[in-house]
N, C-alpha and C positions, 0 to 999 in steps of 0.2 A: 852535450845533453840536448837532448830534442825531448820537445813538448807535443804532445796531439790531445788535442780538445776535441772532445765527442760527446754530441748530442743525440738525446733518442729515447723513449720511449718516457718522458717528462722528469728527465734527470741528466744535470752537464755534472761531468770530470774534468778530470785532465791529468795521462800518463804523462810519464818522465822518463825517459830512455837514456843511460849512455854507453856508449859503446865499449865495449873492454873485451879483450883478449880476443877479435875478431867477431866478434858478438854482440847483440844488444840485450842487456839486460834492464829491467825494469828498477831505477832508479826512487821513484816515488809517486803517488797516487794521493791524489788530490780532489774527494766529493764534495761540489758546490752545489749540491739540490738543496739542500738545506739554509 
């Protein structure tokens, strides 16, 4: 699982990627603006 924190336009997340079947699919999404 790979995480990417992204910053921008005055709101942080952070994806959640794991890899599967030669792929990266989107694991969970995570909004900490709040």
């Amino acid at each position: 699982i790979v995480a990417l924190k992204g910053i921008g336009n005055g709101f942080s997340n952070t994806l959640y990627f794991q890899r599967k079947e030669g792929k990266w699919e989107l694991y969970k999404f995570e909004d900490i603006s709040n």
